[in-house]
C-alpha positions as CSV (number, residue, x, y, z in Angstrom):
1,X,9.7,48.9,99.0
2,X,12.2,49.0,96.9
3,X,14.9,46.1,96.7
4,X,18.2,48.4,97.0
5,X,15.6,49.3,100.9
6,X,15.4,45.8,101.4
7,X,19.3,45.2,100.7
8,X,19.9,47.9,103.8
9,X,17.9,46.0,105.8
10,X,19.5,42.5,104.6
11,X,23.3,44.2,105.3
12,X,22.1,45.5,108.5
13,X,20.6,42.4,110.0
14,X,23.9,40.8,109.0
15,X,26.0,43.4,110.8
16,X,23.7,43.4,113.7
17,X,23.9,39.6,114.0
18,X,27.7,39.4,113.8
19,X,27.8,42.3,116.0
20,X,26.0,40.9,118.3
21,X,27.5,37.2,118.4
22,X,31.4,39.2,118.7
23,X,30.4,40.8,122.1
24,X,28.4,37.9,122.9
25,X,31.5,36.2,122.8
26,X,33.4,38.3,125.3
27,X,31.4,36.1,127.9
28,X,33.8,33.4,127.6
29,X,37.7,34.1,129.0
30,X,40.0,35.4,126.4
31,X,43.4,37.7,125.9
32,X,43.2,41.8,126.6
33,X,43.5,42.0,122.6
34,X,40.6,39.6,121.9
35,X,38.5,41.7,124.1
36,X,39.6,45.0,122.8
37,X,39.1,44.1,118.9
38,X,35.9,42.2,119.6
39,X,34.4,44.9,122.0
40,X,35.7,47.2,119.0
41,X,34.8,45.4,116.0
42,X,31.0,44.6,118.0
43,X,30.1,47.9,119.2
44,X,31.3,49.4,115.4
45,X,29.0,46.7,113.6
46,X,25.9,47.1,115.9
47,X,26.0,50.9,115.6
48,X,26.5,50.5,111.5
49,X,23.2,47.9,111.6
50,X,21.5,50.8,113.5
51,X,22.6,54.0,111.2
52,X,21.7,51.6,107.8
53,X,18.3,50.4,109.6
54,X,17.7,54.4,110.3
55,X,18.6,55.3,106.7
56,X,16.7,52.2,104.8
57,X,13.7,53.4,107.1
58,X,13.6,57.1,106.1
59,X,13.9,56.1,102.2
60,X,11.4,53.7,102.1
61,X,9.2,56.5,103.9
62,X,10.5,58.8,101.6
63,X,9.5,56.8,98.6
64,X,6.0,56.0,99.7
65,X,5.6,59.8,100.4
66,X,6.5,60.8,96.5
């Protein structure tokens, strides 16, 4: 594994965590904008942890395959 792999998988954990703890924080009341730009901002970052995890993933297969 390569360490620019293991820097996708750093980034991604990062944006999956602060994904996750923006909707996470939708629990508590708050104003219609704070729930649109969290739910916004939260869904966008778990779904960028997700495509980098996917992408790190098929080049760290692709390197062990070469």
């Amino acid at each position: 594994m390569t360490v620019s792999i293991v820097i996708m998988y750093v980034v991604a954990a990062l944006f999956g965590a602060s994904g996750t703890a923006l909707l996470l924080a939708l629990i508590r009341q708050t104003s219609e904008a704070k729930v649109y730009a969290f739910r916004m901002v939260g869904i966008m970052a778990l779904s960028l942890c997700i495509v980098l995890a996917m992408s790190a993933t098929a080049m760290w297969r692709w390197s062990m395959a070469a």
